[in-house]
Chimera marker file (.cmm) of the C-alpha trace (Angstrom):
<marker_set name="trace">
<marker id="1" x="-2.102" y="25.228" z="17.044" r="1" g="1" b="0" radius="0.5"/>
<marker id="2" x="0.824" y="25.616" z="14.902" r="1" g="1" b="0" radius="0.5"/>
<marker id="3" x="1.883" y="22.773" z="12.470" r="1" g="1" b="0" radius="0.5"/>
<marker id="4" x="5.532" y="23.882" z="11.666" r="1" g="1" b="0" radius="0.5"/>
<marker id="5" x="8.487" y="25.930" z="13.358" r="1" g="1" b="0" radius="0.5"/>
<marker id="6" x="11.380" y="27.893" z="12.006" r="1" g="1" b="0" radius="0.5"/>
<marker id="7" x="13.446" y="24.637" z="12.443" r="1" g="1" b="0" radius="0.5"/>
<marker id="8" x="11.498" y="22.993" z="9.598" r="1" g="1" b="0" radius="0.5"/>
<marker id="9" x="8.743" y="21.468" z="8.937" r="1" g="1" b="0" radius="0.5"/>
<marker id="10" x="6.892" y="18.678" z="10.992" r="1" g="1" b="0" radius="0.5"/>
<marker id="11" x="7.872" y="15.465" z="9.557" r="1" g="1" b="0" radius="0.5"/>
<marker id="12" x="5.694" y="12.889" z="11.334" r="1" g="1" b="0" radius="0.5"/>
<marker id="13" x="6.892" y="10.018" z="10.121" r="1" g="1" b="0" radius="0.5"/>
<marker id="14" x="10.183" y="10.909" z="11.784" r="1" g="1" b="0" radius="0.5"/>
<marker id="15" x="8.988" y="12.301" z="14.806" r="1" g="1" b="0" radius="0.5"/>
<marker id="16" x="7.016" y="9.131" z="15.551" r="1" g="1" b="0" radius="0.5"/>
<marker id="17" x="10.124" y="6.855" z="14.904" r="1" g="1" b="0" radius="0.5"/>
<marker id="18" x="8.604" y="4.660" z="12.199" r="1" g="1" b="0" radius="0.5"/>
<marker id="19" x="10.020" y="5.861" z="9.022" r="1" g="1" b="0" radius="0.5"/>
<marker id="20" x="11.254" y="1.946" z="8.209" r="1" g="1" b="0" radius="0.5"/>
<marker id="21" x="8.841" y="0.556" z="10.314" r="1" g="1" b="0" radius="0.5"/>
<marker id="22" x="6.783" y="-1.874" z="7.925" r="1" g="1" b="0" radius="0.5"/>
<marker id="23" x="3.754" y="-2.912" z="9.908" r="1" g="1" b="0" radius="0.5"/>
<marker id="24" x="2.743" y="1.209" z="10.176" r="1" g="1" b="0" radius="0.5"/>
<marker id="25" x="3.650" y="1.948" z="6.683" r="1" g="1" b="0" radius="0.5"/>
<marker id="26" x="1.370" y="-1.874" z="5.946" r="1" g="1" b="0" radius="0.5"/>
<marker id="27" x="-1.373" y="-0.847" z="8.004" r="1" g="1" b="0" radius="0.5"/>
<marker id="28" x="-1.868" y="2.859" z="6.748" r="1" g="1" b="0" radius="0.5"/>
<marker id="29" x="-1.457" y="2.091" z="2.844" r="1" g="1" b="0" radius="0.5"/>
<marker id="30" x="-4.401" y="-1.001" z="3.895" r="1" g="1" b="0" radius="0.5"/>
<marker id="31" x="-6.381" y="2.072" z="5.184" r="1" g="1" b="0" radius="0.5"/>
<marker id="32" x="-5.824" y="4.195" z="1.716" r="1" g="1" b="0" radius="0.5"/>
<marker id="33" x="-7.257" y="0.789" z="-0.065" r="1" g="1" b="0" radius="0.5"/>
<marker id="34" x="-10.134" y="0.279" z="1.726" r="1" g="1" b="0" radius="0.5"/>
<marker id="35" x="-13.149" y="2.360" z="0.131" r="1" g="1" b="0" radius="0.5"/>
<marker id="36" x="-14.861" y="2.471" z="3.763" r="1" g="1" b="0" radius="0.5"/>
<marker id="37" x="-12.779" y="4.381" z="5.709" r="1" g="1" b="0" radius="0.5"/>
<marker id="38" x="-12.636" y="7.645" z="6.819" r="1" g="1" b="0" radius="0.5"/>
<marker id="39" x="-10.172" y="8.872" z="4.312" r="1" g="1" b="0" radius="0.5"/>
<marker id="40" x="-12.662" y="10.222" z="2.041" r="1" g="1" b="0" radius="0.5"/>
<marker id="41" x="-11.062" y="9.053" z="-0.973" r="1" g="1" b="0" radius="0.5"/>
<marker id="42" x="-14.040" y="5.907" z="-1.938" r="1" g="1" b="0" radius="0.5"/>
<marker id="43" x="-12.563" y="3.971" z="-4.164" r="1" g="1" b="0" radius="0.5"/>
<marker id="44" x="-10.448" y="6.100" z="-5.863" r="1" g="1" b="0" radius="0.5"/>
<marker id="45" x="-6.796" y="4.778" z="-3.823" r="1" g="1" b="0" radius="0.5"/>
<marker id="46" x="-7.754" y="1.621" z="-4.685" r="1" g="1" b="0" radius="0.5"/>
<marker id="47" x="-8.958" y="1.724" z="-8.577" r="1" g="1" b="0" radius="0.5"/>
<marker id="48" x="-5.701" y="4.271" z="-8.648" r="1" g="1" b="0" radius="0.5"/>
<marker id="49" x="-3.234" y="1.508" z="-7.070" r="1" g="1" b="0" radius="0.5"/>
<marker id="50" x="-4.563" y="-1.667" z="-9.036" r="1" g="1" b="0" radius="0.5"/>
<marker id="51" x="-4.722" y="0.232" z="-12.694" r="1" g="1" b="0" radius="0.5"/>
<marker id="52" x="-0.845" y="1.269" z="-11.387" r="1" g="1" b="0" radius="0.5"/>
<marker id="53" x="-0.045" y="-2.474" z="-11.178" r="1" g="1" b="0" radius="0.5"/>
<marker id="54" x="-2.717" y="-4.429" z="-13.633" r="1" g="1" b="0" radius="0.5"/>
<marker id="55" x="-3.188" y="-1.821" z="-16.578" r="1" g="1" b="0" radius="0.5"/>
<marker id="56" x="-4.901" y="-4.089" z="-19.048" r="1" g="1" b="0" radius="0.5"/>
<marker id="57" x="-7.174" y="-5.894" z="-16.078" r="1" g="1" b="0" radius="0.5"/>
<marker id="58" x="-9.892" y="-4.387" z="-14.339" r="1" g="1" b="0" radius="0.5"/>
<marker id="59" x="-12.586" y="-5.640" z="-12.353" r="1" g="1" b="0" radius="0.5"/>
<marker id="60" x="-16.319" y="-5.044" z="-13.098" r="1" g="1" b="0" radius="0.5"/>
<marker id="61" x="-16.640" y="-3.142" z="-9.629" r="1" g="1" b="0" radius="0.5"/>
<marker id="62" x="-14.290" y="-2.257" z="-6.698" r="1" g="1" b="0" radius="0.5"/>
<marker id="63" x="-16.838" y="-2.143" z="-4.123" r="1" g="1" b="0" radius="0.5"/>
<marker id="64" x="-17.297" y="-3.383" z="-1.738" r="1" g="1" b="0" radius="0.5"/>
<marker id="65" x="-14.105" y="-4.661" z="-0.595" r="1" g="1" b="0" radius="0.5"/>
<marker id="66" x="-12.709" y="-6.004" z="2.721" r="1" g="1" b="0" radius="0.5"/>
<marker id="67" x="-9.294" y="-5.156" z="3.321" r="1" g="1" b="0" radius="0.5"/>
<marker id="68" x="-6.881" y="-7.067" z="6.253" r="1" g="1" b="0" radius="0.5"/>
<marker id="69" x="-3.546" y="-6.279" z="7.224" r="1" g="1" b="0" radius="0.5"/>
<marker id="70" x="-1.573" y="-9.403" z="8.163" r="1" g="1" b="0" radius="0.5"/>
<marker id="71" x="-4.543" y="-11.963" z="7.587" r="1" g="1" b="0" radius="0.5"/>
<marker id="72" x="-3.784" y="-15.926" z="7.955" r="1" g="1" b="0" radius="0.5"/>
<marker id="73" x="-4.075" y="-17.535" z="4.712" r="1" g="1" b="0" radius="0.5"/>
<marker id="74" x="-3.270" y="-20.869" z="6.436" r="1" g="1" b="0" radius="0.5"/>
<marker id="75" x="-0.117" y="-20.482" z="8.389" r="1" g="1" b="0" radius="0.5"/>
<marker id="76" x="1.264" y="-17.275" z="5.904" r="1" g="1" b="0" radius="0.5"/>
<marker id="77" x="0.924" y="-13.708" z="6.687" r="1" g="1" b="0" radius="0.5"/>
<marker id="78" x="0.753" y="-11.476" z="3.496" r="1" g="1" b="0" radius="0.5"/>
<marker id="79" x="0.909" y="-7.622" z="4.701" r="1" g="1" b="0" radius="0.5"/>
<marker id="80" x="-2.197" y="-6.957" z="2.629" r="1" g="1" b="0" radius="0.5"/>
<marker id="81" x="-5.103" y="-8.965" z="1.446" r="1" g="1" b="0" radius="0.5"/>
<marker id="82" x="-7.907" y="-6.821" z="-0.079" r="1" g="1" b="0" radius="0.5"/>
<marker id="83" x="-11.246" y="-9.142" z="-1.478" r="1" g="1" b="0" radius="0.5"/>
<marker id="84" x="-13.363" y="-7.182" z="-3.658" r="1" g="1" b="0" radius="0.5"/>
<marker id="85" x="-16.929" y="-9.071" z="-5.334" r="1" g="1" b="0" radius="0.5"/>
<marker id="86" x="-15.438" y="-11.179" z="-7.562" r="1" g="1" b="0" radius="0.5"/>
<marker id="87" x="-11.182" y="-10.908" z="-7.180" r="1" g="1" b="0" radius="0.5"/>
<marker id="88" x="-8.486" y="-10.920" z="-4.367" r="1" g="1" b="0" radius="0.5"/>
<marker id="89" x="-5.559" y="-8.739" z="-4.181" r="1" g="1" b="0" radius="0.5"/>
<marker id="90" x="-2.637" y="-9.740" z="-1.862" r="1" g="1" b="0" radius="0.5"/>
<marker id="91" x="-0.223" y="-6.578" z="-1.245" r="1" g="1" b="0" radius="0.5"/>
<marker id="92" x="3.463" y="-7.852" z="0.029" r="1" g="1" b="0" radius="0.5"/>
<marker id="93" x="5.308" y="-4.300" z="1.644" r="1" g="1" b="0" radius="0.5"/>
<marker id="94" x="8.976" y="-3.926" z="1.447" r="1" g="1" b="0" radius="0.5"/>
<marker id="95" x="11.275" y="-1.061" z="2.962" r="1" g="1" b="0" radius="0.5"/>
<marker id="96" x="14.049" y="-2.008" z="2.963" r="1" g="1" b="0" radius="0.5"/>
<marker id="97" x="14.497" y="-6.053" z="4.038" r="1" g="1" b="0" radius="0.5"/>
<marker id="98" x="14.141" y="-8.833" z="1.366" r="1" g="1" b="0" radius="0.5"/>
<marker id="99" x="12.217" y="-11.376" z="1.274" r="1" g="1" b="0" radius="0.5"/>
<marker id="100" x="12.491" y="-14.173" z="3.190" r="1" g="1" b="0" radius="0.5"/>
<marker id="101" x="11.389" y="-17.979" z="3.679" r="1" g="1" b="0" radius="0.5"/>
<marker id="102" x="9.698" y="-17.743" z="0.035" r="1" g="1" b="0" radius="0.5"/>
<marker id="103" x="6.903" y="-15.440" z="1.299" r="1" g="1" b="0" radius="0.5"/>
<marker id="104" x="5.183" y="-14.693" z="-2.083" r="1" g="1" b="0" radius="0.5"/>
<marker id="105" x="5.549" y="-18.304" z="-3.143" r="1" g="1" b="0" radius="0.5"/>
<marker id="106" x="3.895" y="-19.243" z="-0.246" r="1" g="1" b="0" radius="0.5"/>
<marker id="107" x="1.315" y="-16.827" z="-1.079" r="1" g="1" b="0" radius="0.5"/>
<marker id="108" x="0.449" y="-17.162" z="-4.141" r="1" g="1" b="0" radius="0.5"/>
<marker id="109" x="-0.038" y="-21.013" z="-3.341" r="1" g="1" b="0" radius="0.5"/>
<marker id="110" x="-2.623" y="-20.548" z="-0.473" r="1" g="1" b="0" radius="0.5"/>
<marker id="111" x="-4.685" y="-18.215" z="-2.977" r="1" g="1" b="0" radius="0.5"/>
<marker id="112" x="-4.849" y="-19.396" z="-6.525" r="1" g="1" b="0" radius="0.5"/>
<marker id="113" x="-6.412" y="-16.767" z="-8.642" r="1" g="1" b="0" radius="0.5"/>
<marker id="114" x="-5.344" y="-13.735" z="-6.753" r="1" g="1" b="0" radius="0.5"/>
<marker id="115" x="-4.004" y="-10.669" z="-7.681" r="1" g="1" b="0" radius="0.5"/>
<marker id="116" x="-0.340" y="-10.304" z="-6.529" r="1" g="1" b="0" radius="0.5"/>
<marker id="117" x="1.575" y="-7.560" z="-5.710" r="1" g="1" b="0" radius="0.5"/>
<marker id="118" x="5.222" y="-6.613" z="-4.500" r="1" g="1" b="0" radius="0.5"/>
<marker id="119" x="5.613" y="-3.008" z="-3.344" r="1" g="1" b="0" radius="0.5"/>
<marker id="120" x="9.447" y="-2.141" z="-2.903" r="1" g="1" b="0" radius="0.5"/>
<marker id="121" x="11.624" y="0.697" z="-3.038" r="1" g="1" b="0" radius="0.5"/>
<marker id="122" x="13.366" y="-0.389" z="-6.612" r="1" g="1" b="0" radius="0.5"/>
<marker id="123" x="10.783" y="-2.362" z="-8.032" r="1" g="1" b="0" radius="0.5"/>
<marker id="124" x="12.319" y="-5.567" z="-7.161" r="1" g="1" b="0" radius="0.5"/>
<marker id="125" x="10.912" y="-8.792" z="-8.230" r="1" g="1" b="0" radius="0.5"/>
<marker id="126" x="9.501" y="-11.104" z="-6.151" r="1" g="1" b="0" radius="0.5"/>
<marker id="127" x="11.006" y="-14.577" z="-6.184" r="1" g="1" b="0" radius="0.5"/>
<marker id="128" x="7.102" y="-15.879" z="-7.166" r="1" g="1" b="0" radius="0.5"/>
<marker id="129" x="6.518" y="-14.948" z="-10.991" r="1" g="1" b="0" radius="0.5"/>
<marker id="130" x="2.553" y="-14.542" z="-9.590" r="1" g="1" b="0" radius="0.5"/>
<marker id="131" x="3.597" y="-11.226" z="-8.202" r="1" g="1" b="0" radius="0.5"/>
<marker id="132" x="3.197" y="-7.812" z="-9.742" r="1" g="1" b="0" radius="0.5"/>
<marker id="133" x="6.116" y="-5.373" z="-8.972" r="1" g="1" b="0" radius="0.5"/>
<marker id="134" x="5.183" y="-1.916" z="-7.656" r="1" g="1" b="0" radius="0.5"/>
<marker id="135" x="7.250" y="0.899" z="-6.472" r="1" g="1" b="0" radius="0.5"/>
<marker id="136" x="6.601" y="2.851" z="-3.707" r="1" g="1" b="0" radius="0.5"/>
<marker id="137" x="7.111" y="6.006" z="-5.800" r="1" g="1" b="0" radius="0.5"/>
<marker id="138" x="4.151" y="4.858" z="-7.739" r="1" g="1" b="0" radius="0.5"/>
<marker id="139" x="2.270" y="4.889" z="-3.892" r="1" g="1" b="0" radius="0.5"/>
<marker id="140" x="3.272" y="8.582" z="-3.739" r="1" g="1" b="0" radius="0.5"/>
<marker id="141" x="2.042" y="9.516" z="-7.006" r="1" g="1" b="0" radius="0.5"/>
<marker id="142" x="-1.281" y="7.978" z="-6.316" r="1" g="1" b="0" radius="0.5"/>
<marker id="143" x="-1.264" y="9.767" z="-2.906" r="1" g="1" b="0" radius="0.5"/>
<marker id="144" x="-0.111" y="13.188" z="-4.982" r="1" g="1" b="0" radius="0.5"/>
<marker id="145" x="-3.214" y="12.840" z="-7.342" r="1" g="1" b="0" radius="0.5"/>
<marker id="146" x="-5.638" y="12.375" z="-4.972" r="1" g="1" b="0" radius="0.5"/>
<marker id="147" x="-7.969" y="14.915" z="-4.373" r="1" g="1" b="0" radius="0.5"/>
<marker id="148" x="-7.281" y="17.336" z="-2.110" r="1" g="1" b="0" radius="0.5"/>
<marker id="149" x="-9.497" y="18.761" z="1.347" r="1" g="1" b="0" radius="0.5"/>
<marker id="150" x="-11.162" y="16.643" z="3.726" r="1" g="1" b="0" radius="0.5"/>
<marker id="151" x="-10.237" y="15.376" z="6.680" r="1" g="1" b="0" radius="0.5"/>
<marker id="152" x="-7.601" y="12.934" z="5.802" r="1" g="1" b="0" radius="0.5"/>
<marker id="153" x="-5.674" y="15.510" z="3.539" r="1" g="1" b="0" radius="0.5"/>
<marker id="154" x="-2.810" y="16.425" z="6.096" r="1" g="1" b="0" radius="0.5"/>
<marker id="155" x="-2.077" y="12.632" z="7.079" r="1" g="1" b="0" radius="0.5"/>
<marker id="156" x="-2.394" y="11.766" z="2.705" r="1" g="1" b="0" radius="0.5"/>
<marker id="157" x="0.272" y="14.811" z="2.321" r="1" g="1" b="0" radius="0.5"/>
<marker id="158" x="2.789" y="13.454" z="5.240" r="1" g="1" b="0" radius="0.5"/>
<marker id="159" x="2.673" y="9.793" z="3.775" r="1" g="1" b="0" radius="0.5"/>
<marker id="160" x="3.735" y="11.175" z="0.204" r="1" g="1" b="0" radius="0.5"/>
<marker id="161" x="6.454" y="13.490" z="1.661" r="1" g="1" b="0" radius="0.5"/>
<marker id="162" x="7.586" y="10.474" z="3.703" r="1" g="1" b="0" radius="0.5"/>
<marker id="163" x="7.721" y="8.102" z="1.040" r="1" g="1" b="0" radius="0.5"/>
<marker id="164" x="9.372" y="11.371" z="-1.412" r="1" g="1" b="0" radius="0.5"/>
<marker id="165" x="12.369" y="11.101" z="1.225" r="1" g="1" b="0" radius="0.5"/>
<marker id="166" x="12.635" y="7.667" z="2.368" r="1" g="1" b="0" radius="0.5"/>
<marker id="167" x="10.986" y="5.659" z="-0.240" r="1" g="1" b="0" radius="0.5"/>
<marker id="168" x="12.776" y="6.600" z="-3.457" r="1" g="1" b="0" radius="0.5"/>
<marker id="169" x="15.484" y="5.982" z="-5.591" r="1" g="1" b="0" radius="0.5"/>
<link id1="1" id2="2" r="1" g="1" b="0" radius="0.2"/>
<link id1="2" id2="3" r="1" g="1" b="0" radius="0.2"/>
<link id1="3" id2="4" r="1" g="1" b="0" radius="0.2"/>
<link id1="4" id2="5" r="1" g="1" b="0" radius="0.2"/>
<link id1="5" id2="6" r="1" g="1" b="0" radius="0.2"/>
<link id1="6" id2="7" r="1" g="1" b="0" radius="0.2"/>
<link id1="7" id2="8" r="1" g="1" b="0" radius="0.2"/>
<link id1="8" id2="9" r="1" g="1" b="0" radius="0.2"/>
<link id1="9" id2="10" r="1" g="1" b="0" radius="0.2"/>
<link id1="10" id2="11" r="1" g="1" b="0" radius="0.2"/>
<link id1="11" id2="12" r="1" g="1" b="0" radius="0.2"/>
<link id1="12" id2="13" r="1" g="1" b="0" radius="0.2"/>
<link id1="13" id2="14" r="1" g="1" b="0" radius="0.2"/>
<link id1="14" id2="15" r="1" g="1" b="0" radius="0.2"/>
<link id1="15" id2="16" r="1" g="1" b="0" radius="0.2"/>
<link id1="16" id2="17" r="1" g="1" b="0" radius="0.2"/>
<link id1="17" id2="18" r="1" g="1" b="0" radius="0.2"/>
<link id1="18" id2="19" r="1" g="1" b="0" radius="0.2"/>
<link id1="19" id2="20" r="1" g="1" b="0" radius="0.2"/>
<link id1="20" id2="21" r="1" g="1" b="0" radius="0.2"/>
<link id1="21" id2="22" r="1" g="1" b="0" radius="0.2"/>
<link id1="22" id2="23" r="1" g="1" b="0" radius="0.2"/>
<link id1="23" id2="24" r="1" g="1" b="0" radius="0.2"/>
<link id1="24" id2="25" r="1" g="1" b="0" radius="0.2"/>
<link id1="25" id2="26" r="1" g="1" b="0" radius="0.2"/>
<link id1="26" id2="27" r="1" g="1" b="0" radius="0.2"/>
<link id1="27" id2="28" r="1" g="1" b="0" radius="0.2"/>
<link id1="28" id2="29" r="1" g="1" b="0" radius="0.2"/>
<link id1="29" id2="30" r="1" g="1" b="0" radius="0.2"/>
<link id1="30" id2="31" r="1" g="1" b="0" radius="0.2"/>
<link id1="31" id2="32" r="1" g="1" b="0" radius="0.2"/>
<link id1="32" id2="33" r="1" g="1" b="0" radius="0.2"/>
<link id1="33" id2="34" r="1" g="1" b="0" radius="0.2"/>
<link id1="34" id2="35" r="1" g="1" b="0" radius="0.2"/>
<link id1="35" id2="36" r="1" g="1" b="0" radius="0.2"/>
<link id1="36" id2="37" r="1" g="1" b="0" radius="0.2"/>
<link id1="37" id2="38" r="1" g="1" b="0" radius="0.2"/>
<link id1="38" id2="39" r="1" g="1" b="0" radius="0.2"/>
<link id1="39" id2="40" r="1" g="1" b="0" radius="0.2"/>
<link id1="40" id2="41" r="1" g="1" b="0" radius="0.2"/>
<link id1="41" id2="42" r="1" g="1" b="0" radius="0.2"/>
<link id1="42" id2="43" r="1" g="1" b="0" radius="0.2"/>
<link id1="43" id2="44" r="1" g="1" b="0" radius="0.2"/>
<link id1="44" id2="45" r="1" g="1" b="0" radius="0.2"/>
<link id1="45" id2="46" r="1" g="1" b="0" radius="0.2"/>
<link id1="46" id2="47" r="1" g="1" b="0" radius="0.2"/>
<link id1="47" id2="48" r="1" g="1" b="0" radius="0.2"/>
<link id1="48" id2="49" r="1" g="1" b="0" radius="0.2"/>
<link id1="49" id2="50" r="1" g="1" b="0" radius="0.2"/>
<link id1="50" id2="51" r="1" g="1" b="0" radius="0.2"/>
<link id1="51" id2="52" r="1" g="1" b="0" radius="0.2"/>
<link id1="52" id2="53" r="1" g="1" b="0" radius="0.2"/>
<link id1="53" id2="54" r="1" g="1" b="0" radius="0.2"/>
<link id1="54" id2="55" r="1" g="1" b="0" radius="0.2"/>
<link id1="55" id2="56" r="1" g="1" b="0" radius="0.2"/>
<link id1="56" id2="57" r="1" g="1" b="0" radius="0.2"/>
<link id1="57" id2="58" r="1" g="1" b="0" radius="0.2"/>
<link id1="58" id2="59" r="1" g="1" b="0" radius="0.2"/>
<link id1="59" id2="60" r="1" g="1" b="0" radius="0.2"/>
<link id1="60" id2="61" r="1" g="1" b="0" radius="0.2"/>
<link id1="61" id2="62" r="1" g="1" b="0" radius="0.2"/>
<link id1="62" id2="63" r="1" g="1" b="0" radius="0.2"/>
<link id1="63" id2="64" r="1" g="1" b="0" radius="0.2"/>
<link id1="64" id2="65" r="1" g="1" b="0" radius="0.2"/>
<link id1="65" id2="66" r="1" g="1" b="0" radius="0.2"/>
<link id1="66" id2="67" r="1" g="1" b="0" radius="0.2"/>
<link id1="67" id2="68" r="1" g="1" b="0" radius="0.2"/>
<link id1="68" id2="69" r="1" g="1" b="0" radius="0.2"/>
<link id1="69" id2="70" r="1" g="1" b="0" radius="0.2"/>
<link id1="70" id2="71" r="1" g="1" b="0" radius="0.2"/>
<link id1="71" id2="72" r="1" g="1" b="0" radius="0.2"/>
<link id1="72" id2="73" r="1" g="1" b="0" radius="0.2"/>
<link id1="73" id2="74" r="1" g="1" b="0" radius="0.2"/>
<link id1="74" id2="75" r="1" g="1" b="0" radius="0.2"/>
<link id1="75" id2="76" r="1" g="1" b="0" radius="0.2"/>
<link id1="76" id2="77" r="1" g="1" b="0" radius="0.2"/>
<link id1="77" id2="78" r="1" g="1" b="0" radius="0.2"/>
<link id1="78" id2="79" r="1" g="1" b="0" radius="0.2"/>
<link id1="79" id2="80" r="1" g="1" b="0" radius="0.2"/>
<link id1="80" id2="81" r="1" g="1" b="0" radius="0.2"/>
<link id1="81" id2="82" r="1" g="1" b="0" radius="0.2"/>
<link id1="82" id2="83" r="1" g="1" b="0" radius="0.2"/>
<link id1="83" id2="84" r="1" g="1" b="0" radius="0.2"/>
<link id1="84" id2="85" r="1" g="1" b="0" radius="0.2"/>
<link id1="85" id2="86" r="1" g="1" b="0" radius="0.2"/>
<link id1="86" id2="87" r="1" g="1" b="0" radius="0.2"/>
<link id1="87" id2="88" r="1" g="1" b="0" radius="0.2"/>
<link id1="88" id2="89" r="1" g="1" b="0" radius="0.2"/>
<link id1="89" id2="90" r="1" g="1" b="0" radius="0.2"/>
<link id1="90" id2="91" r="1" g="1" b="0" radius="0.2"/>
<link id1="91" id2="92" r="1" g="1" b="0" radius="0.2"/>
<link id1="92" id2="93" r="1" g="1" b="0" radius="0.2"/>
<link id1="93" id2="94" r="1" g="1" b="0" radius="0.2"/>
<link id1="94" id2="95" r="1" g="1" b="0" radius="0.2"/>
<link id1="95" id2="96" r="1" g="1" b="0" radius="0.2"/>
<link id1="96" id2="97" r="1" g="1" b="0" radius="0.2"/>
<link id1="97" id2="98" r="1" g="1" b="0" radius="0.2"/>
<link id1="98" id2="99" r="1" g="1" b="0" radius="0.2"/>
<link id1="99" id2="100" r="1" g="1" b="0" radius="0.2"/>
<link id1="100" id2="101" r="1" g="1" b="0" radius="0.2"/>
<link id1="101" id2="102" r="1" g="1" b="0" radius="0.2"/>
<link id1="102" id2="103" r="1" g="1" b="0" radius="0.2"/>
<link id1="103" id2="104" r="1" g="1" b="0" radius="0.2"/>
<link id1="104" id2="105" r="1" g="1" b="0" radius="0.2"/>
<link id1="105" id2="106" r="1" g="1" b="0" radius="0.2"/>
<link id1="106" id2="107" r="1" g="1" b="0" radius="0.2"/>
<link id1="107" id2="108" r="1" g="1" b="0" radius="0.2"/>
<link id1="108" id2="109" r="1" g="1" b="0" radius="0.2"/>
<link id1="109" id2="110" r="1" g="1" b="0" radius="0.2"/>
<link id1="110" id2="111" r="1" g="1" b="0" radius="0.2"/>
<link id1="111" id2="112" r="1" g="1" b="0" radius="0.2"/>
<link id1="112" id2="113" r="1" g="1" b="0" radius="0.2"/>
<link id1="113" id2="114" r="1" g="1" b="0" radius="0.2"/>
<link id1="114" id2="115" r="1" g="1" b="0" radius="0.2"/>
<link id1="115" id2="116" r="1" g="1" b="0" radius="0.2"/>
<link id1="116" id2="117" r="1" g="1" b="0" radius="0.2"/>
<link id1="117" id2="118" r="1" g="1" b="0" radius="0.2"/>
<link id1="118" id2="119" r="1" g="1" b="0" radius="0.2"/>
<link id1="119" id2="120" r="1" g="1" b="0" radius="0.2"/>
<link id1="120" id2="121" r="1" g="1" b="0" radius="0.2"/>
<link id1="121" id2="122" r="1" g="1" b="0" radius="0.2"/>
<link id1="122" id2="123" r="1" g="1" b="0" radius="0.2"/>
<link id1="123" id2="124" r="1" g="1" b="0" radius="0.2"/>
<link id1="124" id2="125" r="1" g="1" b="0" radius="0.2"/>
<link id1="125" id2="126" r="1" g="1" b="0" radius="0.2"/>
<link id1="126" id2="127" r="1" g="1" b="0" radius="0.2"/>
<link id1="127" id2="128" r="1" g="1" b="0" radius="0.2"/>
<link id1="128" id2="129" r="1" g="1" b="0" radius="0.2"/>
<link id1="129" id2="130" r="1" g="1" b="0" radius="0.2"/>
<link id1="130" id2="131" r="1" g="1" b="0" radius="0.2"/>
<link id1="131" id2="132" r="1" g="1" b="0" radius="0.2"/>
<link id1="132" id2="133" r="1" g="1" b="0" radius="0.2"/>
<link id1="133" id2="134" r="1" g="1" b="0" radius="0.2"/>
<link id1="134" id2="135" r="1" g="1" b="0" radius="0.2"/>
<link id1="135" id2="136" r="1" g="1" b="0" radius="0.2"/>
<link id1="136" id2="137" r="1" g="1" b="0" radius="0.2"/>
<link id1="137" id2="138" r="1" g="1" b="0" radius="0.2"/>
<link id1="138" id2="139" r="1" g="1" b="0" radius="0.2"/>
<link id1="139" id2="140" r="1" g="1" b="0" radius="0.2"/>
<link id1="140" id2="141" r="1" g="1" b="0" radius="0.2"/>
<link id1="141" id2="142" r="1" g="1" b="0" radius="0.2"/>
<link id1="142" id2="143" r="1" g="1" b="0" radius="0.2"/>
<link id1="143" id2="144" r="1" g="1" b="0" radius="0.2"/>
<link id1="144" id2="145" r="1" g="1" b="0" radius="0.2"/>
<link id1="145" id2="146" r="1" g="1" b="0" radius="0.2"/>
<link id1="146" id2="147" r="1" g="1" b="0" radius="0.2"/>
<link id1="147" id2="148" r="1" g="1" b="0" radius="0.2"/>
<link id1="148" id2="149" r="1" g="1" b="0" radius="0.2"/>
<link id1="149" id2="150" r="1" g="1" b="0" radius="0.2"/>
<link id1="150" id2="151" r="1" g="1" b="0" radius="0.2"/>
<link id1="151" id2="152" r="1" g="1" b="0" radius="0.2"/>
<link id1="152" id2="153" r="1" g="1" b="0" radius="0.2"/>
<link id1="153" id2="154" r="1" g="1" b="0" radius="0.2"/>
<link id1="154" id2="155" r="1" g="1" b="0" radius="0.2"/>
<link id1="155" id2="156" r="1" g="1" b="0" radius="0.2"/>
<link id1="156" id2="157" r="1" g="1" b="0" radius="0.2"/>
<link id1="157" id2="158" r="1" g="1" b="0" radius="0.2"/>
<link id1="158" id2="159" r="1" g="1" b="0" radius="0.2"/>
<link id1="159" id2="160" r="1" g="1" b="0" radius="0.2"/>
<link id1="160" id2="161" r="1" g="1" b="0" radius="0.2"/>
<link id1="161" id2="162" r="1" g="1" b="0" radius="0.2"/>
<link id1="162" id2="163" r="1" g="1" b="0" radius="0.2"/>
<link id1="163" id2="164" r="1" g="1" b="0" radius="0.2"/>
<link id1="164" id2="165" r="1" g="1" b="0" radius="0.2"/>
<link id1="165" id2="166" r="1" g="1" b="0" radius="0.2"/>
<link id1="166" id2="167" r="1" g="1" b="0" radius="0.2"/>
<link id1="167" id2="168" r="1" g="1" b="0" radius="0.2"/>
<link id1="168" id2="169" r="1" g="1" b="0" radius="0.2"/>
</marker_set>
């Protein structure tokens, strides 16, 4: 089966018609975070994205941890909500929309103690001061350093090339 033509290379993010389509873009970097799927990648996504955001906090252990995309916190929606043994990290996903109806003050009001972070294009703040700015070129950096065969590889290398194009200033 071949993977590319002599019109350029395949570019699934494109072809599938969800290159600003939030929820796929929520759902797949909740996949990367979670140390139980079938990425291959353990832990690693996940120690790799919170030592991106929190540099001078870690947690005693990163495993195991539950991750939910678009969990109910009591009538608010964060994109992400990962719950490791003793901590809680709540991931709010950005293309390129603002914020709206005070999402990550909501948040960080339904779960006191939690980790917060707010992954946009620019690093925008959030309008809650609880919230950890992230930039989605950070994402691809984490996805670029990740190690490389396995399955997941091919789908790891279209998200960072997607987010290289779409994703960065």
């Amino acid at each position: 089966m071949r993977v590319g033509s002599s019109r350029g290379p395949l570019r699934v993010f494109e072809h599938l018609g969800i290159t600003s389509y939030e929820p796929a873009h929520s759902r797949l970097l909740a996949w990367l975070l979670n140390p139980a799927e079938s990425h291959g990648l353990g832990d690693a996504f996940l120690k790799g994205f919170w030592q991106c955001a929190f540099p001078e906090e870690h947690p005693e252990s990163y495993t195991p941890a539950r991750v939910t995309a678009e969990e109910d916190l009591g009538g608010a929606r964060p994109d992400i909500v990962v719950r490791g043994p003793s901590w809680r990290l709540i991931i709010e996903v950005k293309l390129r929309c603002q914020e709206h109806d005070d999402q990550t003050l909501k948040y960080a009001e339904l779960s006191p103690g939690a980790k917060c972070v707010y992954l946009t294009i620019a690093g925008d703040c959030a309008q809650s001061r609880n919230f950890t700015s992230v930039r989605w070129s950070d994402v691809r950096r984490l996805l670029d350093a990740c190690p490389t065969g396995g399955e997941a590889e091919w789908l790891l290398r279209q998200f960072a090339d997607h987010i290289a194009r779409n994703l960065e200033v």
